[in-house]
HTML snippet that shows the backbone in 3Dmol.js (N, CA, C, O; Angstrom):
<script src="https://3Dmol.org/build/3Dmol-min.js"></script>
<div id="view" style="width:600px;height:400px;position:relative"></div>
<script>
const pdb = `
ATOM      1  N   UNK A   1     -12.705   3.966 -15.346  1.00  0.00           N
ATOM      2  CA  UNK A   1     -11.340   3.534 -15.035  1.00  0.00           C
ATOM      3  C   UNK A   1     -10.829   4.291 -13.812  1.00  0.00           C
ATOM      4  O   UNK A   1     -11.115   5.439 -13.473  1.00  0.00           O
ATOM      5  N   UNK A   2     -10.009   3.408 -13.217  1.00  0.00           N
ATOM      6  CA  UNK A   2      -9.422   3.889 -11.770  1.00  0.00           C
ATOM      7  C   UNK A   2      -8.020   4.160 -11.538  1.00  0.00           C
ATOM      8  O   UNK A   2      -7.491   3.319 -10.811  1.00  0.00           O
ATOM      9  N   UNK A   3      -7.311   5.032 -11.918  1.00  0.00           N
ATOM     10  CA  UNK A   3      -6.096   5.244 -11.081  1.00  0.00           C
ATOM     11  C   UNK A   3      -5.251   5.205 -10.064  1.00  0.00           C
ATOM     12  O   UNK A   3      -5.118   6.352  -9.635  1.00  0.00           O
ATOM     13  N   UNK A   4      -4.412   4.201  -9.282  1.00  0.00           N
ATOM     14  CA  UNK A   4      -3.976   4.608  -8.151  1.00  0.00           C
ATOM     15  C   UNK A   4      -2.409   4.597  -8.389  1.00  0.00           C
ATOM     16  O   UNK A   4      -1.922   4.261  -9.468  1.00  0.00           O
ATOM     17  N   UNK A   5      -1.694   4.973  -7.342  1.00  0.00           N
ATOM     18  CA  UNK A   5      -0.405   5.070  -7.117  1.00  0.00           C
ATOM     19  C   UNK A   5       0.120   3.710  -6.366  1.00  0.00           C
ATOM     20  O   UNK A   5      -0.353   3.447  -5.260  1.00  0.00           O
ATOM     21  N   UNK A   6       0.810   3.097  -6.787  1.00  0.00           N
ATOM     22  CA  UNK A   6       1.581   1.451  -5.822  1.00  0.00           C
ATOM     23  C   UNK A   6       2.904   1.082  -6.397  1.00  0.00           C
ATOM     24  O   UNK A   6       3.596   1.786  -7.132  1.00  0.00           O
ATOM     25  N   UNK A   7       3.212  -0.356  -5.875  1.00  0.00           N
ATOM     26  CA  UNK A   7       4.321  -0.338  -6.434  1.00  0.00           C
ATOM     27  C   UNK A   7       4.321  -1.873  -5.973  1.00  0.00           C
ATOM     28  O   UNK A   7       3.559  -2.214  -5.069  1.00  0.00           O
ATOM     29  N   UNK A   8       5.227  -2.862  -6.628  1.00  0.00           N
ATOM     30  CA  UNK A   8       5.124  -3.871  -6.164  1.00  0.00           C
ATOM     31  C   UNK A   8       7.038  -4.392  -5.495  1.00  0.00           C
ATOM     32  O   UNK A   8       8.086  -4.110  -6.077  1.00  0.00           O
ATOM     33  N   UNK A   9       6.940  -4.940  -4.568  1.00  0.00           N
ATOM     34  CA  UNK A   9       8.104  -5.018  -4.130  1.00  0.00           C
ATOM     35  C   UNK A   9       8.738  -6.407  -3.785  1.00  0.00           C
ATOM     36  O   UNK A   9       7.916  -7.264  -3.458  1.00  0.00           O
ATOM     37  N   UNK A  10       9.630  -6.663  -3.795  1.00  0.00           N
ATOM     38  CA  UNK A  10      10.236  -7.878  -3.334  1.00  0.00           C
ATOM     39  C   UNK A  10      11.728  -8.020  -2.569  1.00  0.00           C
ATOM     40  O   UNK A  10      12.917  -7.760  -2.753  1.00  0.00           O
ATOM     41  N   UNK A  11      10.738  -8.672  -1.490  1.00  0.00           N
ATOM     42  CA  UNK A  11      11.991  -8.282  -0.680  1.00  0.00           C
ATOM     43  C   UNK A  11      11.954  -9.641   0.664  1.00  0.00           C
ATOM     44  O   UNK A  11      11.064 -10.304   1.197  1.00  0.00           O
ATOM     45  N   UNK A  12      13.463  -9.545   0.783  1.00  0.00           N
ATOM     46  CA  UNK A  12      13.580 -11.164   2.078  1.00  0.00           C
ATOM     47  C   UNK A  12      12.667 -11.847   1.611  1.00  0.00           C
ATOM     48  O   UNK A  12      11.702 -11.925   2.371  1.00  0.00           O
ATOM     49  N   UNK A  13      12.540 -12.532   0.395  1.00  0.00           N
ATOM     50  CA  UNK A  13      11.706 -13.703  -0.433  1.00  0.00           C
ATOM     51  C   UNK A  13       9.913 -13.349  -0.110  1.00  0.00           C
ATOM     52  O   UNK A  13       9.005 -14.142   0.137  1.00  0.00           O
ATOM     53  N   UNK A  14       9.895 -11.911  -0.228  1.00  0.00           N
ATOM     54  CA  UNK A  14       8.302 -11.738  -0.088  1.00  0.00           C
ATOM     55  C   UNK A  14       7.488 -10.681  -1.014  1.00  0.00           C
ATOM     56  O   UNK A  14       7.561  -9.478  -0.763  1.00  0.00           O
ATOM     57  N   UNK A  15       6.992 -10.996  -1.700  1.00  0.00           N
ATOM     58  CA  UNK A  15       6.364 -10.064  -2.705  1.00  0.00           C
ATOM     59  C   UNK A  15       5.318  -9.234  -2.767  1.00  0.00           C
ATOM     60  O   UNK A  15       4.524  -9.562  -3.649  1.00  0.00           O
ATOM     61  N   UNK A  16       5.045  -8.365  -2.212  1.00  0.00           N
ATOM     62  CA  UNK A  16       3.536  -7.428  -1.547  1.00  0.00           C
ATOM     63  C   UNK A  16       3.494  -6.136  -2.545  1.00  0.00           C
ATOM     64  O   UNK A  16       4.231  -5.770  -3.460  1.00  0.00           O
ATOM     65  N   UNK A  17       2.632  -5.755  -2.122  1.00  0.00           N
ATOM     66  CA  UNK A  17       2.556  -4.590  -3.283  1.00  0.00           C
ATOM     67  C   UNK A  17       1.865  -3.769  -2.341  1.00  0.00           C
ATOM     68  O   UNK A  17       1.251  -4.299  -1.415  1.00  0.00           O
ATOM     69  N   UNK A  18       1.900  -2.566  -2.479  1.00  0.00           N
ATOM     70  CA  UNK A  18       2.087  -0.666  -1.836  1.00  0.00           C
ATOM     71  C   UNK A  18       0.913  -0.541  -2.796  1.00  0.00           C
ATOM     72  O   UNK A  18       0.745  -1.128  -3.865  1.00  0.00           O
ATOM     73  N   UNK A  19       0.148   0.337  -2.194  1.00  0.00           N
ATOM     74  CA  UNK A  19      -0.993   0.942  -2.753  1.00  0.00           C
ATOM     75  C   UNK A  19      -1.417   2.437  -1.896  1.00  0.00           C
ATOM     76  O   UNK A  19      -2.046   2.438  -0.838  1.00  0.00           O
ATOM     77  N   UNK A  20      -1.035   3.394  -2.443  1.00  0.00           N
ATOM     78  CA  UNK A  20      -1.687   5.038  -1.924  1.00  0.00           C
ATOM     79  C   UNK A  20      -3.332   5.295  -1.886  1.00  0.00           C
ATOM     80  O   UNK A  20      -4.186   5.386  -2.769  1.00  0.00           O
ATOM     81  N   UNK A  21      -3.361   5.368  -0.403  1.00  0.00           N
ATOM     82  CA  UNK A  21      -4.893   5.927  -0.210  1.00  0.00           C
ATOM     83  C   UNK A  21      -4.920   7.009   0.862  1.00  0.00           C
ATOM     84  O   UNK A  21      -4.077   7.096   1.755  1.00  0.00           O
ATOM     85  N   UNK A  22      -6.043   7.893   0.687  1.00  0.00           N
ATOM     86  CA  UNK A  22      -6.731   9.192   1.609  1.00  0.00           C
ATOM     87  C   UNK A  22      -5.853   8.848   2.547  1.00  0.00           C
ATOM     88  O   UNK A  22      -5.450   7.691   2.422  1.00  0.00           O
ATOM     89  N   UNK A  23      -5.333   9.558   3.611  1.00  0.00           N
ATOM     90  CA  UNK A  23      -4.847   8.956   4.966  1.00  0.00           C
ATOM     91  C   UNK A  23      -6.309   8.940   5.622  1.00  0.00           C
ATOM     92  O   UNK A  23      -6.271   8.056   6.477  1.00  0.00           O
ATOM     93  N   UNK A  24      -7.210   9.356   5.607  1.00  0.00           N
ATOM     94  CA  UNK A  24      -8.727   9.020   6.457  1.00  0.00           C
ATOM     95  C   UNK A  24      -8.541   7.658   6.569  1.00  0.00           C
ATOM     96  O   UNK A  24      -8.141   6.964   7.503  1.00  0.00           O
ATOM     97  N   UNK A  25      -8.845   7.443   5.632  1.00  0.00           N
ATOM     98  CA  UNK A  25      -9.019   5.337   5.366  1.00  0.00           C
ATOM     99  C   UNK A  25      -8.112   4.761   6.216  1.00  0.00           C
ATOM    100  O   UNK A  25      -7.913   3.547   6.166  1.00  0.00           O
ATOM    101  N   UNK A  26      -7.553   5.450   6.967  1.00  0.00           N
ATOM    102  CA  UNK A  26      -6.296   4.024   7.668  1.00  0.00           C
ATOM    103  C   UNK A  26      -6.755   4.448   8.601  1.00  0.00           C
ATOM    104  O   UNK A  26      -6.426   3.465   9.265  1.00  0.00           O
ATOM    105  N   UNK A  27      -7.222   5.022   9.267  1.00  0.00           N
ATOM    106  CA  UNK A  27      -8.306   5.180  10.328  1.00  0.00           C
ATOM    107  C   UNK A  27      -9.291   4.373  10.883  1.00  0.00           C
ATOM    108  O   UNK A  27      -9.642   4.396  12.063  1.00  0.00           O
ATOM    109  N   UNK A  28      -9.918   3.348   9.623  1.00  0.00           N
ATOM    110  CA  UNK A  28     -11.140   2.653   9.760  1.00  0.00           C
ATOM    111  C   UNK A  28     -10.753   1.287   9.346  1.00  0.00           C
ATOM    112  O   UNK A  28     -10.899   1.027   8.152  1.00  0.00           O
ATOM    113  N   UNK A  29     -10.331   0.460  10.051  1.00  0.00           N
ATOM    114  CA  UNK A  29     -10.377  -0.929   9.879  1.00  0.00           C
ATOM    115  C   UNK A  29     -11.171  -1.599   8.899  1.00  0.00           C
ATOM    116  O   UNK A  29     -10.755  -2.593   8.304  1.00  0.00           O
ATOM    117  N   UNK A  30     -12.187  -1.146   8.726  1.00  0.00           N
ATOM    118  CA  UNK A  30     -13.226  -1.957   7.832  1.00  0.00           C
ATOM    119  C   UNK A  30     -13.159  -0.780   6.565  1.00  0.00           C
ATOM    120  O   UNK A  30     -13.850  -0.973   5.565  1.00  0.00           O
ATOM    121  N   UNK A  31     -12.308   0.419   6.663  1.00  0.00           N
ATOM    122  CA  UNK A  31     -12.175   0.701   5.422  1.00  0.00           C
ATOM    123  C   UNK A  31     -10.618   0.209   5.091  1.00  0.00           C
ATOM    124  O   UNK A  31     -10.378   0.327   3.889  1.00  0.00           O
ATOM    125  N   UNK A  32      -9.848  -0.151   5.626  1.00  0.00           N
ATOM    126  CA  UNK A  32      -8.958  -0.472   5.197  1.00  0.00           C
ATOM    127  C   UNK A  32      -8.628  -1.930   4.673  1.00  0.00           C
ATOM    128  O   UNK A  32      -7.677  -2.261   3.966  1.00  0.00           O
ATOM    129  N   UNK A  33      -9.756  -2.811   5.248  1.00  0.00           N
ATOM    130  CA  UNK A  33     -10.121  -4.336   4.277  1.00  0.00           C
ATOM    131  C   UNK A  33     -10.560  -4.224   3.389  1.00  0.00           C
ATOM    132  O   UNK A  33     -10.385  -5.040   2.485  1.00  0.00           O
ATOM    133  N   UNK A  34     -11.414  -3.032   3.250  1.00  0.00           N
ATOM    134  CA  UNK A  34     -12.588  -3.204   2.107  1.00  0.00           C
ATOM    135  C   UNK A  34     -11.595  -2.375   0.768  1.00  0.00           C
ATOM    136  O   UNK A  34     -11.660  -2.628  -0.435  1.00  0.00           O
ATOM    137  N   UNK A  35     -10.722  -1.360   1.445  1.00  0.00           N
ATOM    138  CA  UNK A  35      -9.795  -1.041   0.084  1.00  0.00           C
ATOM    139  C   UNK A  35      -8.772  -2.500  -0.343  1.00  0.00           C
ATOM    140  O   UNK A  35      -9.075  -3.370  -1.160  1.00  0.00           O
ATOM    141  N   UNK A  36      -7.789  -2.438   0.307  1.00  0.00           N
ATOM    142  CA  UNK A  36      -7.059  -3.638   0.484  1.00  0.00           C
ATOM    143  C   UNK A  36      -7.943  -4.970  -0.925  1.00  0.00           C
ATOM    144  O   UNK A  36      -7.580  -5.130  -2.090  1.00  0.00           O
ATOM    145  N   UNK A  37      -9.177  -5.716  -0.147  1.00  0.00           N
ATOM    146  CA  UNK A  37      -9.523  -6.123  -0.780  1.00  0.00           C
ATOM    147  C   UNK A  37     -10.318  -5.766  -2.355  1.00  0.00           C
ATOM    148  O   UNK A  37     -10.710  -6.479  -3.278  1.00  0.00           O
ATOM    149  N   UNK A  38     -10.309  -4.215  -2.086  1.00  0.00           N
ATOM    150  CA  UNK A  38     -10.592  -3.797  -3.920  1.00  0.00           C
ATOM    151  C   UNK A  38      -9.133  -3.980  -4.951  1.00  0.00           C
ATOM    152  O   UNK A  38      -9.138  -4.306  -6.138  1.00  0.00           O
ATOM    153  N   UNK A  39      -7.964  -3.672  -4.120  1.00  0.00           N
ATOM    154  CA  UNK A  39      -6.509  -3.797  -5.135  1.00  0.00           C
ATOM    155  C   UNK A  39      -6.182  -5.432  -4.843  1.00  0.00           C
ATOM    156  O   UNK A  39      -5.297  -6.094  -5.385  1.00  0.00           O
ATOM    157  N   UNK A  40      -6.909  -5.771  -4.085  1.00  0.00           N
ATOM    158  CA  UNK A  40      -6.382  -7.642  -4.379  1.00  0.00           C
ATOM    159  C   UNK A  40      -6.138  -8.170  -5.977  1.00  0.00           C
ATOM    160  O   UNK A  40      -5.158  -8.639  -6.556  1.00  0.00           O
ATOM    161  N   UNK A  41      -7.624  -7.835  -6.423  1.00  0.00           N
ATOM    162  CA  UNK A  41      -7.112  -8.718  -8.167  1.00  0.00           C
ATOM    163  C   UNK A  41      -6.081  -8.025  -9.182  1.00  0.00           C
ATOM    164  O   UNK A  41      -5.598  -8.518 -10.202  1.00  0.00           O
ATOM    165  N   UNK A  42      -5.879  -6.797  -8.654  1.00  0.00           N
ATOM    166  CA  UNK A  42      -4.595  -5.883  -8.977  1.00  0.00           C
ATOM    167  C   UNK A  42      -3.215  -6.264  -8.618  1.00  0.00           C
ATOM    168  O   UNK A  42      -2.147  -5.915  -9.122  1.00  0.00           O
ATOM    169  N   UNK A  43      -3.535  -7.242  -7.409  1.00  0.00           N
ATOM    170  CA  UNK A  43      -2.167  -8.083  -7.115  1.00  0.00           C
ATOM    171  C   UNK A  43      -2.002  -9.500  -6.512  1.00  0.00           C
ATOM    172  O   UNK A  43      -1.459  -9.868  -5.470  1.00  0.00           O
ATOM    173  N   UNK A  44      -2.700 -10.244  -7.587  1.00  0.00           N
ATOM    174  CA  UNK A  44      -3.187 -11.552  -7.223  1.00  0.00           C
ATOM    175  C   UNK A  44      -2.158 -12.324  -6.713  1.00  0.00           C
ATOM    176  O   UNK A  44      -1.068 -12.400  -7.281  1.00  0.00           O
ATOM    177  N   UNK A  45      -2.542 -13.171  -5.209  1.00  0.00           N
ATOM    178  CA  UNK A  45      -1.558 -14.057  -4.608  1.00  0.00           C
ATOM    179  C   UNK A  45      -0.553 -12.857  -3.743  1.00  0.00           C
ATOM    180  O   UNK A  45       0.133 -13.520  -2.965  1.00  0.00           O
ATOM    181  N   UNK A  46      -0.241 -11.485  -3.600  1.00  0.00           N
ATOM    182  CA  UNK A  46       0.188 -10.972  -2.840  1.00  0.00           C
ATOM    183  C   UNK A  46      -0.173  -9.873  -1.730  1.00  0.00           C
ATOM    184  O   UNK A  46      -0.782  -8.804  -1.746  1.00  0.00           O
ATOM    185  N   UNK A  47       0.401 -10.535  -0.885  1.00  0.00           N
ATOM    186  CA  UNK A  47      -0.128  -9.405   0.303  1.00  0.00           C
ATOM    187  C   UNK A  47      -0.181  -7.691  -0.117  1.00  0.00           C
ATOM    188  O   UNK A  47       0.920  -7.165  -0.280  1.00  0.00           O
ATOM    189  N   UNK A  48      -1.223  -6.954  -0.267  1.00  0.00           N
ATOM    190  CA  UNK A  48      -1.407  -5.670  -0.186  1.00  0.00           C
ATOM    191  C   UNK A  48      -1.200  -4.733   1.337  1.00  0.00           C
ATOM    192  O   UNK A  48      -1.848  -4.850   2.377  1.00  0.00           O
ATOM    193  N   UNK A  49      -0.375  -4.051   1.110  1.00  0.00           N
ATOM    194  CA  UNK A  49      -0.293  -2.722   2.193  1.00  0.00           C
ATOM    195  C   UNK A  49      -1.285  -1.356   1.422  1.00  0.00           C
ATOM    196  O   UNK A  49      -1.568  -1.139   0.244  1.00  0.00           O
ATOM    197  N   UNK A  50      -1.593  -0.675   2.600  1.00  0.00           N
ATOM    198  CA  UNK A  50      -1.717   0.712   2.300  1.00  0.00           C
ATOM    199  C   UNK A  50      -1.116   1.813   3.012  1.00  0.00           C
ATOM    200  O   UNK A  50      -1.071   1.836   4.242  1.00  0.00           O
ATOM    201  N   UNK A  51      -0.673   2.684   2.311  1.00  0.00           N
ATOM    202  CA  UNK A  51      -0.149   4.177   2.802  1.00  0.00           C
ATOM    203  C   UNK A  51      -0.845   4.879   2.647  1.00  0.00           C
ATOM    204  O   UNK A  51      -1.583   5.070   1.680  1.00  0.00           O
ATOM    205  N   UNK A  52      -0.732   5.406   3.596  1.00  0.00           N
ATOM    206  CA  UNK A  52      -1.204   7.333   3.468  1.00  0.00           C
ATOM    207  C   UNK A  52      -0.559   8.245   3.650  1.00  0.00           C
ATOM    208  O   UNK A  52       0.599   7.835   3.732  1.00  0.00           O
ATOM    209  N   UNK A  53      -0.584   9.110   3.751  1.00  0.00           N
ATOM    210  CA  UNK A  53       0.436  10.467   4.135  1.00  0.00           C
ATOM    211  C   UNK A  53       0.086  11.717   4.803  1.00  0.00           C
ATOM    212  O   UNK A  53      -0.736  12.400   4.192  1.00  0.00           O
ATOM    213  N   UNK A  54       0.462  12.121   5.775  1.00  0.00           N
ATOM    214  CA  UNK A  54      -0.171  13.394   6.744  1.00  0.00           C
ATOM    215  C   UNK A  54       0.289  14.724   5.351  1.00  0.00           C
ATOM    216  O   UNK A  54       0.574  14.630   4.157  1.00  0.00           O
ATOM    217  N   UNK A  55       0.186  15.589   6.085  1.00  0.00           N
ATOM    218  CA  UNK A  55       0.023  16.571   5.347  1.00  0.00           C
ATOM    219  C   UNK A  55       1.412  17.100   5.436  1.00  0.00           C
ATOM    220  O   UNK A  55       1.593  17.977   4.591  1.00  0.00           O
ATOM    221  N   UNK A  56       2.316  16.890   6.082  1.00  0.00           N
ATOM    222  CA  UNK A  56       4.041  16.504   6.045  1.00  0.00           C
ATOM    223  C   UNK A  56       4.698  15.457   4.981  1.00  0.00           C
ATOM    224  O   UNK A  56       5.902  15.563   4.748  1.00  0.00           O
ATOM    225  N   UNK A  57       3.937  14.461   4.338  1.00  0.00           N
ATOM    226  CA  UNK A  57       4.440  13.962   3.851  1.00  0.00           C
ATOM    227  C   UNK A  57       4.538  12.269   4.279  1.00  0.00           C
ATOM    228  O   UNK A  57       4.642  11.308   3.517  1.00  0.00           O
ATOM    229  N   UNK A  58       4.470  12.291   5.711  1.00  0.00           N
ATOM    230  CA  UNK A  58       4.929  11.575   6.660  1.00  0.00           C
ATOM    231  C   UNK A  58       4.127  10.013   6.305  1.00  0.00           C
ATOM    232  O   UNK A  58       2.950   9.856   6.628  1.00  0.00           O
ATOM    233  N   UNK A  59       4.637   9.304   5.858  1.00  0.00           N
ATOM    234  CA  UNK A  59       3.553   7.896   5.492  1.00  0.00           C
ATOM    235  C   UNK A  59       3.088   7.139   6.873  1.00  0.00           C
ATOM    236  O   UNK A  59       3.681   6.995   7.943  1.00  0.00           O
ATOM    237  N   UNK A  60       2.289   6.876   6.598  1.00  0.00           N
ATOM    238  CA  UNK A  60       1.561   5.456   7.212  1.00  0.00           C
ATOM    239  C   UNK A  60       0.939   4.464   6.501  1.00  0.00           C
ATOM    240  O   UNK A  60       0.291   4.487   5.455  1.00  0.00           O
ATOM    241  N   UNK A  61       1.440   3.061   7.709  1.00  0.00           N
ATOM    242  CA  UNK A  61       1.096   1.936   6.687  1.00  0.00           C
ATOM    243  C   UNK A  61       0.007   1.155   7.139  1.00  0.00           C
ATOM    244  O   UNK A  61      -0.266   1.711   8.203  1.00  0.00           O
ATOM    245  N   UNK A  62      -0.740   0.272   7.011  1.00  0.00           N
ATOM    246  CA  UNK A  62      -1.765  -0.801   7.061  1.00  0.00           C
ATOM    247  C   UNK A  62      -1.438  -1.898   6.738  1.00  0.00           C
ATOM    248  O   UNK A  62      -0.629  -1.790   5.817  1.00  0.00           O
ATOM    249  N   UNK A  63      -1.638  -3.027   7.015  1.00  0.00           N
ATOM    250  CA  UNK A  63      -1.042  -4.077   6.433  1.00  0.00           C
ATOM    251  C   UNK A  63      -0.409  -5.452   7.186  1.00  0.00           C
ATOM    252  O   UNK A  63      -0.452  -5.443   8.416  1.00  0.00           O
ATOM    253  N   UNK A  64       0.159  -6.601   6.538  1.00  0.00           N
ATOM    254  CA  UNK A  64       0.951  -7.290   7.293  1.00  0.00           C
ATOM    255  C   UNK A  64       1.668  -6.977   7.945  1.00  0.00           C
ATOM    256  O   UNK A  64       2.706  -6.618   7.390  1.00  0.00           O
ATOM    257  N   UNK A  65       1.645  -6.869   9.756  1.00  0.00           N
ATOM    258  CA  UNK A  65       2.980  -6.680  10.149  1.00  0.00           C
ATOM    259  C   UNK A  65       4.502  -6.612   9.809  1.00  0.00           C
ATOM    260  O   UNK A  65       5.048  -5.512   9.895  1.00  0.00           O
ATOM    261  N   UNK A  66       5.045  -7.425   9.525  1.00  0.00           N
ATOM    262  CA  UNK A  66       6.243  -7.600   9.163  1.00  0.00           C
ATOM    263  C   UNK A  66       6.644  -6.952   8.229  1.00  0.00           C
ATOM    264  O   UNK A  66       7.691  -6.312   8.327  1.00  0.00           O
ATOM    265  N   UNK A  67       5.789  -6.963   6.920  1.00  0.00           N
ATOM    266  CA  UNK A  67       5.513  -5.727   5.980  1.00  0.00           C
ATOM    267  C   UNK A  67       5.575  -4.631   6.245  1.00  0.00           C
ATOM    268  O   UNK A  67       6.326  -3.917   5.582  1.00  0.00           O
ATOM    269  N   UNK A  68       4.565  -3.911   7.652  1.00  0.00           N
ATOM    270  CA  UNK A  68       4.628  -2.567   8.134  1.00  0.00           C
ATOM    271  C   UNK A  68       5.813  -2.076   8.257  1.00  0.00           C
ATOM    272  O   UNK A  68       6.386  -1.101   7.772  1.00  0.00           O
ATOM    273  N   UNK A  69       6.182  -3.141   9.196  1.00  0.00           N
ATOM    274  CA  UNK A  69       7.714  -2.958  10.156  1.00  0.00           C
ATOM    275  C   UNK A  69       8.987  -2.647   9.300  1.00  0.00           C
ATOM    276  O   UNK A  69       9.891  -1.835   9.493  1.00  0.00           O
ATOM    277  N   UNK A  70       8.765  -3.591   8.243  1.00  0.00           N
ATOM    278  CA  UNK A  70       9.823  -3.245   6.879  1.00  0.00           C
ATOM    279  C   UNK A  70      10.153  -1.930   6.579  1.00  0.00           C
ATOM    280  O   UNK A  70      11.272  -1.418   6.610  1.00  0.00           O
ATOM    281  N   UNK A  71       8.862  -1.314   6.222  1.00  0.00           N
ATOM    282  CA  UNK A  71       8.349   0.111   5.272  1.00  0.00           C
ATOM    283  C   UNK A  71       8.447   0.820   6.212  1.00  0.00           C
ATOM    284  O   UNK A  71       8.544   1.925   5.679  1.00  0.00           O
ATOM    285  N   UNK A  72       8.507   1.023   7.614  1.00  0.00           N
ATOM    286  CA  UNK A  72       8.752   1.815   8.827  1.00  0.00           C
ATOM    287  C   UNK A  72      10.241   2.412   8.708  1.00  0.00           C
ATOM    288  O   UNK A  72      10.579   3.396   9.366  1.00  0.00           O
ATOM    289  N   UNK A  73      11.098   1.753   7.832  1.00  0.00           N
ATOM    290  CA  UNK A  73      12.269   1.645   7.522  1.00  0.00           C
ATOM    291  C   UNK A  73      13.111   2.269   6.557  1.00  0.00           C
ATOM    292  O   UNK A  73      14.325   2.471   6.547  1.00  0.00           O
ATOM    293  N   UNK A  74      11.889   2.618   5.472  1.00  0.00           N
ATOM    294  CA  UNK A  74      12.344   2.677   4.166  1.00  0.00           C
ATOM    295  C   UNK A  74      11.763   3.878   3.878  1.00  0.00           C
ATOM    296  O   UNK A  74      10.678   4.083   4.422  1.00  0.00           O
ATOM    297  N   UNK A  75      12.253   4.821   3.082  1.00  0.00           N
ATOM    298  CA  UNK A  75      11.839   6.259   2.799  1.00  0.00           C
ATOM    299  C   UNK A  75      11.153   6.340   1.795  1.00  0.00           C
ATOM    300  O   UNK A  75      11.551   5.853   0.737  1.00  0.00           O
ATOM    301  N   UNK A  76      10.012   6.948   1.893  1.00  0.00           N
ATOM    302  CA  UNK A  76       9.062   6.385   0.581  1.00  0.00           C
ATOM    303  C   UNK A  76       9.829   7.136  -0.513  1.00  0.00           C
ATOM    304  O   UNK A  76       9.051   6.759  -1.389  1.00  0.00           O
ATOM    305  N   UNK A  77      10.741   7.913  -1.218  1.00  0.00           N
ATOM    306  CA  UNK A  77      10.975   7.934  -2.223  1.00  0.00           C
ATOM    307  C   UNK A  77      12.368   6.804  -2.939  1.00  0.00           C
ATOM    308  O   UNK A  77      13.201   7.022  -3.818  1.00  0.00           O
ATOM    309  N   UNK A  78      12.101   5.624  -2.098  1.00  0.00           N
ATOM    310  CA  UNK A  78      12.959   4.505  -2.511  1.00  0.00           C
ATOM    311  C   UNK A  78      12.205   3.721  -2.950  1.00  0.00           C
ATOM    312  O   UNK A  78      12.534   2.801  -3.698  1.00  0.00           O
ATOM    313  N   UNK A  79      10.835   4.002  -2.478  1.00  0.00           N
ATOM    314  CA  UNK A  79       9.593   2.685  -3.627  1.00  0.00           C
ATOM    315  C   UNK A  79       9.598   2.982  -4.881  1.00  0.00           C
ATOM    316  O   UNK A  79       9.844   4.068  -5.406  1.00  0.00           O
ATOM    317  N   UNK A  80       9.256   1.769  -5.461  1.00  0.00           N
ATOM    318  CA  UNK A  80       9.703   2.320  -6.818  1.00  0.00           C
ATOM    319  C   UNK A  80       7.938   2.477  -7.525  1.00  0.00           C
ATOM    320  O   UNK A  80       7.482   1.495  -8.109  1.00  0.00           O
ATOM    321  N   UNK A  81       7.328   3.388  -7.434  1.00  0.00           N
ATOM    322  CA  UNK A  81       5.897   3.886  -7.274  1.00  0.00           C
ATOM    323  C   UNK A  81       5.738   3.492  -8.946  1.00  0.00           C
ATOM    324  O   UNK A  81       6.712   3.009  -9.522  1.00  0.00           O
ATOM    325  N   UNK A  82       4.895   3.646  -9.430  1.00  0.00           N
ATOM    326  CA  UNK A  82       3.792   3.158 -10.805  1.00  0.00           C
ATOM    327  C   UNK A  82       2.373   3.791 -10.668  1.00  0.00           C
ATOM    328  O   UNK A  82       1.773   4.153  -9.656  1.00  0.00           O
ATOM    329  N   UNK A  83       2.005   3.821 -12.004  1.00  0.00           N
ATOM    330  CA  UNK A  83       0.575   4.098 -11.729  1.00  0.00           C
ATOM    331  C   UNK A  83      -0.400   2.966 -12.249  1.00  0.00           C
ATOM    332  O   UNK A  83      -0.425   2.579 -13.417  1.00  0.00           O
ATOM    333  N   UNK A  84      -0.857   2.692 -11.665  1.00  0.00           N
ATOM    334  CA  UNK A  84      -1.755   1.251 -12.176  1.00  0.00           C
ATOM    335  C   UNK A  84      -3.367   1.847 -12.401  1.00  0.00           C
ATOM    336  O   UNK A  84      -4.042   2.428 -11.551  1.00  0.00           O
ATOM    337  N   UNK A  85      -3.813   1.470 -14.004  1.00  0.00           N
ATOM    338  CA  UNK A  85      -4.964   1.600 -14.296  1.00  0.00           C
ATOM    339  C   UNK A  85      -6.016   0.507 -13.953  1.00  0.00           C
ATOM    340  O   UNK A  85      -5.726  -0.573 -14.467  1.00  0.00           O
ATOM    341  N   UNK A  86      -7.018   0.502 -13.312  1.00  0.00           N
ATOM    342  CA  UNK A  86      -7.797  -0.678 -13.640  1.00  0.00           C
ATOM    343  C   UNK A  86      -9.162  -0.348 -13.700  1.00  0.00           C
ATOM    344  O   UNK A  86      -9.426   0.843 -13.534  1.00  0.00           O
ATOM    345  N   UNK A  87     -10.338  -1.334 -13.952  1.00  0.00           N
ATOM    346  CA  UNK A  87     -11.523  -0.718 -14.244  1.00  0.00           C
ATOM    347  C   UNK A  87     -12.386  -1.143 -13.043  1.00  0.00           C
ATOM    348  O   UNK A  87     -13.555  -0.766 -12.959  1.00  0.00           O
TER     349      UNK A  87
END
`;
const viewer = $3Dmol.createViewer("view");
viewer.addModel(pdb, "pdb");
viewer.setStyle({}, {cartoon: {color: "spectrum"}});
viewer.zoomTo();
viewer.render();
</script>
């Protein structure tokens, strides 16, 4: 079983869901599809983002633009975070 940190959100009629990974991974394009597409059936039919966080705290996102641009906005302790188990 797998643990991660996300959250699912809805917002201006769009429903995506936040998912916490390594900040390495947002580094690598093809690691950031290949995560992305591991939390897909974790959030079927919605666009997935990923964050990371420098060692400040400081997030970064991956993801749909418009999505990014959103969360560029928003202070991550306003997501409303969860822990989602899956296998």
């Amino acid at each position: 079983m797998t643990k991660i940190q996300g959250a699912v959100i809805k917002e201006q009629g769009v429903t995506f869901a936040i998912t916490v990974v390594k900040k390495h991974i947002l580094n690598s394009q093809m690691q950031c599809q290949q995560a992305a597409q591991s939390f897909q059936p974790l959030f079927p039919g919605m666009p997935v983002v990923l964050m990371g966080q420098d060692t400040h705290g400081t997030p970064s996102y991956w993801g749909r633009k418009d999505i990014v641009n959103f969360l560029r906005n928003v202070h991550p302790s306003r997501i409303p975070w969860k822990e989602y188990t899956f296998n």
